[in-house]
C-alpha positions in Angstrom: 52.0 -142.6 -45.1 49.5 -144.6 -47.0 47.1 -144.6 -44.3 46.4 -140.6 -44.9 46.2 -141.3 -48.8 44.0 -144.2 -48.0 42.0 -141.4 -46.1 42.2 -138.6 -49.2 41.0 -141.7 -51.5 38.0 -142.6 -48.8 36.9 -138.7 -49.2 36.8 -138.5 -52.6 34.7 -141.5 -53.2 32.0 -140.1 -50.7 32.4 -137.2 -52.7 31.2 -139.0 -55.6 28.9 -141.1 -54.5 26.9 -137.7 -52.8 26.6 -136.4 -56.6 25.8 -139.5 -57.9 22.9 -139.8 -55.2 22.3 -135.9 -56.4 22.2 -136.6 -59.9 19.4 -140.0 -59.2 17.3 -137.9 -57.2 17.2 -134.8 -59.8 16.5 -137.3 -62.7 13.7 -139.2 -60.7 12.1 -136.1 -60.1 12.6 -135.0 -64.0 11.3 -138.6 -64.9 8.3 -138.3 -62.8 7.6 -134.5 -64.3 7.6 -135.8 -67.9 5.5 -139.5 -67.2 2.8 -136.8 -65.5 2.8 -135.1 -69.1 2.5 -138.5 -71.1 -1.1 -139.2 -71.8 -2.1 -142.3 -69.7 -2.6 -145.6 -72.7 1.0 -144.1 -74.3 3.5 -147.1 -74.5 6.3 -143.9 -73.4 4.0 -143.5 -70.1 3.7 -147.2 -69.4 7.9 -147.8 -70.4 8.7 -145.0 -67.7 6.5 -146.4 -64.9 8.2 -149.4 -65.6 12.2 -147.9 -65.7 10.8 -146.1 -62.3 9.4 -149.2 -60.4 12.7 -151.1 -61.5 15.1 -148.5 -60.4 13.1 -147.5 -56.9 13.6 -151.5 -56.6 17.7 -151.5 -57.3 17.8 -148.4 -55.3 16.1 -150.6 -52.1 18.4 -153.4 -52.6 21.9 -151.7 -52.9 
């Protein structure tokens, strides 16, 4: 009995965790749209380079 719950549980988190990966990539590619705006010696340009080098690093590592 708790094994097919286990198993509903184990679904839905896989679930989520495919939307969460949807959500990353659409915001990395809205990120990268709106740093290709910024004009290059903006502080905003070089603060999003930054936030993107650190989260392609967390994304290697987890």
């Amino acid at each position: 009995m708790h094994s097919g719950k286990a198993v509903i549980v184990v679904d839905e988190v896989e679930a989520v965790v495919n939307v969460v990966e949807k959500v990353g990539t659409v915001a990395e590619c809205v990120s990268e749209n709106i740093e290709e705006k910024l004009p290059d010696d903006s502080k905003l340009k070089e603060a999003s380079l930054v936030n993107m080098h650190q989260n392609k690093l967390f994304m290697v590592h987890n």
